[in-house]
SESEBA-301533 format. One record per residue: x, y, z of N, C-alpha, C, O in turn; residue in three letters. Coordinates in nm, 2 decimals. Example, Ala and Ser with C-alpha at 12.3 -4.5 7.8 and 13.67 -1.06 7.14 Angstrom:
+--------+---------+--------+---------+----------+--------+--------+---------+--------+--------+---------+--------+-----+
: n.east : n.north :   n.up : ca.east : ca.north :  ca.up : c.east : c.north :   c.up : o.east : o.north :   o.up : res :
+--------+---------+--------+---------+----------+--------+--------+---------+--------+--------+---------+--------+-----+
:   1.32 :   -0.57 :   0.78 :    1.23 :    -0.45 :   0.78 :   1.32 :   -0.33 :   0.78 :   1.42 :   -0.33 :   0.85 : ala :
:   1.28 :   -0.22 :   0.71 :    1.37 :    -0.11 :   0.71 :   1.29 :    0.00 :   0.79 :   1.34 :    0.11 :   0.80 : ser :
+--------+---------+--------+---------+----------+--------+--------+---------+--------+--------+---------+--------+-----+
This chain:
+--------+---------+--------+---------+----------+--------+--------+---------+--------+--------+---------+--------+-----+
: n.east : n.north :   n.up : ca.east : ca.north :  ca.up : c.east : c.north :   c.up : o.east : o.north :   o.up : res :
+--------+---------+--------+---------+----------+--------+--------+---------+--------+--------+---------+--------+-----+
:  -3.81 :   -7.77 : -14.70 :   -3.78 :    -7.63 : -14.73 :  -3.75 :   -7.56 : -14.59 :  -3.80 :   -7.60 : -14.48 : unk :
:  -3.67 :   -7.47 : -14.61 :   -3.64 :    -7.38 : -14.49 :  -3.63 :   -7.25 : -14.52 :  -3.58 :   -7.21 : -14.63 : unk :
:  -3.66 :   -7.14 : -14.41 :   -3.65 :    -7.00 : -14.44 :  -3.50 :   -6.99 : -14.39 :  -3.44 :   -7.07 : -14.32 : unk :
:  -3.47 :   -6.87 : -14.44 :   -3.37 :    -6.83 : -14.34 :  -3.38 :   -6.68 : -14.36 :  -3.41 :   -6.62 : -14.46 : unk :
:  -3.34 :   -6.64 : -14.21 :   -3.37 :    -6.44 : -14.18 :  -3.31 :   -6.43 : -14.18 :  -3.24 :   -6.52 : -14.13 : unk :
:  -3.24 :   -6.29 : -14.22 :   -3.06 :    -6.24 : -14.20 :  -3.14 :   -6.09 : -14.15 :  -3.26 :   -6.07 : -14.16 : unk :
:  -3.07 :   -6.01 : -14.10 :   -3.07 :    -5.88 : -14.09 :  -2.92 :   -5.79 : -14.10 :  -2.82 :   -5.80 : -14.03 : unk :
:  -2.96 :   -5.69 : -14.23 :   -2.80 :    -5.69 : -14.30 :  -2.84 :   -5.51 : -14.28 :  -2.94 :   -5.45 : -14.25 : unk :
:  -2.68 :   -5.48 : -14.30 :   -2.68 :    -5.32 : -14.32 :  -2.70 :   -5.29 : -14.48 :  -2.66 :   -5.36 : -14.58 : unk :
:  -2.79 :   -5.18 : -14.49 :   -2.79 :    -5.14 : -14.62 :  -2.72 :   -5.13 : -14.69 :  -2.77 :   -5.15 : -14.80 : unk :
:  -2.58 :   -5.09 : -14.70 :   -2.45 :    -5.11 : -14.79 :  -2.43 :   -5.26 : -14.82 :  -2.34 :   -5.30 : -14.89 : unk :
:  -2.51 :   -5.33 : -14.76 :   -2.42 :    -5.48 : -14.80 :  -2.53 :   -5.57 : -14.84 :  -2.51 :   -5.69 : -14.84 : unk :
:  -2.65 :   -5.51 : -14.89 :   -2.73 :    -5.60 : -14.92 :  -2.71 :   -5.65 : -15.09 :  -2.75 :   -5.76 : -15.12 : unk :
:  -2.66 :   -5.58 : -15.17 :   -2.64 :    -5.57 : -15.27 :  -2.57 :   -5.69 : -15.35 :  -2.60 :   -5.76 : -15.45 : unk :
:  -2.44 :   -5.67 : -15.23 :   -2.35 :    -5.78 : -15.28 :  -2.44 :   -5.95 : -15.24 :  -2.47 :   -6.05 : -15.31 : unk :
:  -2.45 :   -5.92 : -15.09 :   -2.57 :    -6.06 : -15.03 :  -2.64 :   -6.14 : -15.20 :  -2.61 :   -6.25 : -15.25 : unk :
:  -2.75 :   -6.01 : -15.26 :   -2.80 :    -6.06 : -15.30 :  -2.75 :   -6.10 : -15.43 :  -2.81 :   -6.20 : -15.48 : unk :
:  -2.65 :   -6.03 : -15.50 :   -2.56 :    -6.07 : -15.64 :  -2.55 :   -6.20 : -15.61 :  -2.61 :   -6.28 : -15.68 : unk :
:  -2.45 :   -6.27 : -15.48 :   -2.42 :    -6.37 : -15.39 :  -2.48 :   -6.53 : -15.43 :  -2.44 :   -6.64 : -15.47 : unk :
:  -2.61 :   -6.45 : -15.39 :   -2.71 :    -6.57 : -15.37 :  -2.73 :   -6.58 : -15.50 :  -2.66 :   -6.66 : -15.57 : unk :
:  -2.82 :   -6.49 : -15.55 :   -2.86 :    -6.53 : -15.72 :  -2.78 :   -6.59 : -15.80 :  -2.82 :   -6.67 : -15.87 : unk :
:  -2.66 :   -6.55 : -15.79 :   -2.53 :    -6.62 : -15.89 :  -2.51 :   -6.75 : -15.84 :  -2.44 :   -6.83 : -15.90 : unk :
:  -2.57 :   -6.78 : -15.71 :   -2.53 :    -6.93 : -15.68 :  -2.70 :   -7.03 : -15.70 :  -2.71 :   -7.14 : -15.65 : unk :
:  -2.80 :   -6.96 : -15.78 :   -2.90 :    -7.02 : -15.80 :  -3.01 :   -6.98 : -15.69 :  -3.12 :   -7.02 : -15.72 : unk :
:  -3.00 :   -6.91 : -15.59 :   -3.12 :    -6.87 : -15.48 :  -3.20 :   -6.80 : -15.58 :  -3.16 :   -6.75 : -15.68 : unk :
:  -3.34 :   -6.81 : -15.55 :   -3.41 :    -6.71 : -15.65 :  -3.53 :   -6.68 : -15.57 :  -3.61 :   -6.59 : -15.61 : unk :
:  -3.55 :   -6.76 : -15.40 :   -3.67 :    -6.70 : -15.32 :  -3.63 :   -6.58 : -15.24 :  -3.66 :   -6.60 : -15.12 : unk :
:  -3.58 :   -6.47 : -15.26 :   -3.57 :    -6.33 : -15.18 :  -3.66 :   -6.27 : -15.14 :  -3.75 :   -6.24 : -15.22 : unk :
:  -3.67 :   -6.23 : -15.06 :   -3.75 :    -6.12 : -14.99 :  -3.67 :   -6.03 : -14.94 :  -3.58 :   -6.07 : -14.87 : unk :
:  -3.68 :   -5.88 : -14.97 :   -3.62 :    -5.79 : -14.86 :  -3.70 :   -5.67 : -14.85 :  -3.77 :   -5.61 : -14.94 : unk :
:  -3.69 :   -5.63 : -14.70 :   -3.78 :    -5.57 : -14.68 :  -3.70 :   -5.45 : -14.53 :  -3.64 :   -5.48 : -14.43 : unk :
:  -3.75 :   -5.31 : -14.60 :   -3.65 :    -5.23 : -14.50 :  -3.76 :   -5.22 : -14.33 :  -3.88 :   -5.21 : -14.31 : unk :
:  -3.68 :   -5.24 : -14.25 :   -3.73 :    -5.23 : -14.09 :  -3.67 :   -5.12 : -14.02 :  -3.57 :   -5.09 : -14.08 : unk :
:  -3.68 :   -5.09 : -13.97 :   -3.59 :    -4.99 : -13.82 :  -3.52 :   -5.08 : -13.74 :  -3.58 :   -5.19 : -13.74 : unk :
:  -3.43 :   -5.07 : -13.68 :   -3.31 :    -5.14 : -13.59 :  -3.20 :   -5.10 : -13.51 :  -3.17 :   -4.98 : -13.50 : unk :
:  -3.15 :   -5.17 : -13.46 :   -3.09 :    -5.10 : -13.37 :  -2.91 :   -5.19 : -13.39 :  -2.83 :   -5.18 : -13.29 : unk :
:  -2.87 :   -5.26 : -13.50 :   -2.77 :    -5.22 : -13.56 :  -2.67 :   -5.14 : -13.54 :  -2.71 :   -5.02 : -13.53 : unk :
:  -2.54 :   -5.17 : -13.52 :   -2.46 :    -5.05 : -13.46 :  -2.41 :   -4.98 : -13.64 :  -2.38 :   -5.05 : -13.74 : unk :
:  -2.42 :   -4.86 : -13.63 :   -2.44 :    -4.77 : -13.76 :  -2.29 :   -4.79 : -13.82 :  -2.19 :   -4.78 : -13.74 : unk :
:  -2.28 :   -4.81 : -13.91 :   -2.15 :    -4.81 : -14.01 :  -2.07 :   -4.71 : -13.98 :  -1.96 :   -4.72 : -13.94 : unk :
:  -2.16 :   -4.57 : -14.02 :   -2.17 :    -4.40 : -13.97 :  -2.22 :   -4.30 : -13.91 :  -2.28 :   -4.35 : -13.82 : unk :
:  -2.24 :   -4.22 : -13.90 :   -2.35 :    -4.12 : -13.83 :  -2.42 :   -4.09 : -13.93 :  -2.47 :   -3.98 : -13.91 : unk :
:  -2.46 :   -4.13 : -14.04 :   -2.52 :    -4.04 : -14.20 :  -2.64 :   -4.15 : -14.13 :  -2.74 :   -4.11 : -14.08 : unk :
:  -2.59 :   -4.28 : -14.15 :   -2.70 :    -4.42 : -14.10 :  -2.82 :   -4.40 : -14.02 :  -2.92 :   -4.47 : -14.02 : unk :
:  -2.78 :   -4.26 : -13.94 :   -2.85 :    -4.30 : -13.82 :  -2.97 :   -4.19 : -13.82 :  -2.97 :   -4.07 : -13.86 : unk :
:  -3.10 :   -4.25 : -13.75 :   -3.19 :    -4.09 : -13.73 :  -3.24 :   -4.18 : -13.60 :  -3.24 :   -4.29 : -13.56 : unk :
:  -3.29 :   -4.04 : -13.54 :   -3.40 :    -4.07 : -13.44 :  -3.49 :   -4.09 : -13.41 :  -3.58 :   -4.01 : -13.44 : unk :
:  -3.55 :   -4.22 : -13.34 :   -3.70 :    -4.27 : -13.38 :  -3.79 :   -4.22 : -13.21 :  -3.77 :   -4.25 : -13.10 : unk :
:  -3.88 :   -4.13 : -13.29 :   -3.96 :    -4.06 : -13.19 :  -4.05 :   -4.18 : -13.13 :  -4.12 :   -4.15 : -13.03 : unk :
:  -4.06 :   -4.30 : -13.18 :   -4.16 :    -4.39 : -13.14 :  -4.09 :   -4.48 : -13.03 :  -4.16 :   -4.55 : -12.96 : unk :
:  -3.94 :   -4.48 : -13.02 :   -3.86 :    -4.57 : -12.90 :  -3.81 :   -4.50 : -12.85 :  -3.80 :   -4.52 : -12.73 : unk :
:  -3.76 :   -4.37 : -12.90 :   -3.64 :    -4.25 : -12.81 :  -3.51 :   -4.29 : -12.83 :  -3.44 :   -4.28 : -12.73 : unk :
:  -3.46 :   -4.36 : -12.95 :   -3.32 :    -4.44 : -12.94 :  -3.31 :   -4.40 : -13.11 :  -3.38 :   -4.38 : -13.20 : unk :
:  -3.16 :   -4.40 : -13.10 :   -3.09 :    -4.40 : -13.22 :  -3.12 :   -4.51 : -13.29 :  -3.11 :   -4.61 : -13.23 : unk :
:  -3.16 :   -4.51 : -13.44 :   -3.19 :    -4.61 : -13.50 :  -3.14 :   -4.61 : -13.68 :  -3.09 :   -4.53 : -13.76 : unk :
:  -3.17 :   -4.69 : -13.67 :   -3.09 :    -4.73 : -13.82 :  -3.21 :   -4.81 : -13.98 :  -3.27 :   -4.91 : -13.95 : unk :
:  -3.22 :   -4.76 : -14.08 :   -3.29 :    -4.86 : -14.12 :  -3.18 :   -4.97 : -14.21 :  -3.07 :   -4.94 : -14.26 : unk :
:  -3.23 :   -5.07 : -14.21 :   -3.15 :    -5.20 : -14.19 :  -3.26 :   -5.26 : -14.29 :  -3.38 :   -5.22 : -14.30 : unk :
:  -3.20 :   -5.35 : -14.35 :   -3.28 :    -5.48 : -14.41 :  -3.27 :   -5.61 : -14.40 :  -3.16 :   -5.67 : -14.40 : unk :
:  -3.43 :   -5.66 : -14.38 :   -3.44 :    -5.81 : -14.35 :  -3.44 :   -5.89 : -14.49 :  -3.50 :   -5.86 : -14.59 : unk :
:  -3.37 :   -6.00 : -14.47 :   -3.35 :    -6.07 : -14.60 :  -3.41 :   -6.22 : -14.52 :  -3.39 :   -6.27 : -14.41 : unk :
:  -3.49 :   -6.25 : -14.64 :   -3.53 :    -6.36 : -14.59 :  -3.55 :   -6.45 : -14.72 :  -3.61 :   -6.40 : -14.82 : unk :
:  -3.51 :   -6.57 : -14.72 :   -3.47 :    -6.66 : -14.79 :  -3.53 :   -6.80 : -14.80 :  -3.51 :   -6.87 : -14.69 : unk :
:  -3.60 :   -6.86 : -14.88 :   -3.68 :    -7.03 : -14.86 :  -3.58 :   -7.09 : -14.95 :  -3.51 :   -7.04 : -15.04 : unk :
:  -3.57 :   -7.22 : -14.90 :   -3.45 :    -7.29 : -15.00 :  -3.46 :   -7.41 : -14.97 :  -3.56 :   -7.44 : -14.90 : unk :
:  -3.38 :   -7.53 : -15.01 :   -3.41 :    -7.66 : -14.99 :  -3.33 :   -7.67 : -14.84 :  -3.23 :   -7.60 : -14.81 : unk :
:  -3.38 :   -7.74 : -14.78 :   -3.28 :    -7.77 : -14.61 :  -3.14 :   -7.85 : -14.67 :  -3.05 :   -7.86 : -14.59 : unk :
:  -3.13 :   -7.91 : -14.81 :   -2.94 :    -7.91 : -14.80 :  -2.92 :   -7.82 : -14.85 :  -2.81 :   -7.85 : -14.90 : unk :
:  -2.94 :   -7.67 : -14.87 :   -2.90 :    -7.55 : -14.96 :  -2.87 :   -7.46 : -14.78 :  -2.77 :   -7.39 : -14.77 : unk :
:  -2.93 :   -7.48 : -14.69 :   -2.89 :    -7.37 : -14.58 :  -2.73 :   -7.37 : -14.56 :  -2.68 :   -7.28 : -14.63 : unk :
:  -2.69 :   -7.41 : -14.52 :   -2.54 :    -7.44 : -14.51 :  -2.46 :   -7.31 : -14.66 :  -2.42 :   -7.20 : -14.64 : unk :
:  -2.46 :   -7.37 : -14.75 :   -2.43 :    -7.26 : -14.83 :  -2.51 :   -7.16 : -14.84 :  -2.45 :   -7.08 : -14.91 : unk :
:  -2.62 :   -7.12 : -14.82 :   -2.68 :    -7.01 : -14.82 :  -2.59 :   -6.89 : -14.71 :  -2.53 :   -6.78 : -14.73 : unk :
:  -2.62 :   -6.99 : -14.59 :   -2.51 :    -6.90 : -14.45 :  -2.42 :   -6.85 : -14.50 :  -2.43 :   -6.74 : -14.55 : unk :
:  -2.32 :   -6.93 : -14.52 :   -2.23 :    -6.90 : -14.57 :  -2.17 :   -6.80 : -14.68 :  -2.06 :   -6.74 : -14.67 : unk :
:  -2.29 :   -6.81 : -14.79 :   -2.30 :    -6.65 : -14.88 :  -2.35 :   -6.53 : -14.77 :  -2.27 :   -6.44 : -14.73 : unk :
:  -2.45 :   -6.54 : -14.72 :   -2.48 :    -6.41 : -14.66 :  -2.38 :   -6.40 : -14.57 :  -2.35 :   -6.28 : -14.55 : unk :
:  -2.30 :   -6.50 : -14.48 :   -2.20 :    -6.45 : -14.36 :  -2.12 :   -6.35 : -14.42 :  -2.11 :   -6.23 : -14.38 : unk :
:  -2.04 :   -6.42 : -14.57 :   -1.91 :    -6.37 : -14.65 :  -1.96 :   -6.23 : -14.71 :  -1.90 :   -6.13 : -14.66 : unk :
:  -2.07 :   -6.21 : -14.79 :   -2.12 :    -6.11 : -14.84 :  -2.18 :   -5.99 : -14.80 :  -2.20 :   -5.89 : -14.87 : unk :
:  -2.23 :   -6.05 : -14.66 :   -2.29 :    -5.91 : -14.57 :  -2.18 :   -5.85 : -14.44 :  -2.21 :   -5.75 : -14.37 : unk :
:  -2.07 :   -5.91 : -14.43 :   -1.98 :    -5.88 : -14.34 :  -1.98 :   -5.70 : -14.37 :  -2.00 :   -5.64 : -14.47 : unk :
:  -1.94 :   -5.64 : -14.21 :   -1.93 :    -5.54 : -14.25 :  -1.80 :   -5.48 : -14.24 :  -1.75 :   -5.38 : -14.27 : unk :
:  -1.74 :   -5.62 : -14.17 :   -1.59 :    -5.62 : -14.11 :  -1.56 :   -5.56 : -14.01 :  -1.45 :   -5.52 : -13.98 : unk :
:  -1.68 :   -5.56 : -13.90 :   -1.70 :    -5.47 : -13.81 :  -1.74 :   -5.57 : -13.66 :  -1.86 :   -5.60 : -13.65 : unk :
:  -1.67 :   -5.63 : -13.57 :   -1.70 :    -5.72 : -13.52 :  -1.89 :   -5.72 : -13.44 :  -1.97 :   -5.81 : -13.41 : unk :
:  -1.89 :   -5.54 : -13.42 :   -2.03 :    -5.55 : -13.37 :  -2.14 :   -5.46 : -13.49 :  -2.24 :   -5.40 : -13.47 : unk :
:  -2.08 :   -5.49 : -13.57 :   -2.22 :    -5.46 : -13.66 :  -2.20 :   -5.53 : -13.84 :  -2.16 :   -5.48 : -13.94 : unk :
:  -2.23 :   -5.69 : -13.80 :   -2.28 :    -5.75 : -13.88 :  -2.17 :   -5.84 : -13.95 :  -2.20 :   -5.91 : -14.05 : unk :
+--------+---------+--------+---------+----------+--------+--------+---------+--------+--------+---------+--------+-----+
C-alpha cells in the first residue's frame, strides 16, 4: 500500500476526485489547509494574521492505493488538477 498527497486548488478538486472514483480509487481523504499556492484570482485570496502573508485555502488530497495503482493515480490527479497555470498546480 501507498499514500499519496497532492495539494490541489479548490476549483479543481472536483474533477480530481470524479477522476479517481471513476477509475475505482475509493480511499480519499480531503481536507481544507491554508497555503501559499499562487491564487487562480484575487477572490482566492485572504490574509492570514497568523503568518502576515497572502494565503489561499487549498486542499490536501490524500490517497492509499495498491503500490501498482500510483502510477495511474499521478497521472489522474496531474491531468485533472492542472490549473493550466505553470506556477499554480
Amino acid at each position: 500500500m501507498k499514500e499519496i498527497k497532492a495539494f490541489l486548488h479548490r476549483k479543481r478538486v472536483a474533477d480530481v476526485v470524479h477522476a479517481l472514483t471513476a477509475a475505482g480509487f475509493r480511499n480519499i481523504s480531503l481536507i481544507d489547509v491554508k497555503g501559499m499556492l499562487k491564487a487562480i484570482d484575487q477572490l482566492e485570496q485572504e490574509y492570514s494574521i497568523e503568518i502576515g502573508e497572502m494565503v489561499i485555502t487549498e486542499v490536501k488530497l490524500e490517497l492509499v492505493c495498491d503500490s501498482d495503482q500510483v502510477d495511474q493515480a499521478v497521472v489522474l490527479i496531474r491531468n485533472n488538477g492542472s490549473t493550466g497555470r505553470a506556477n499554480g498546480g
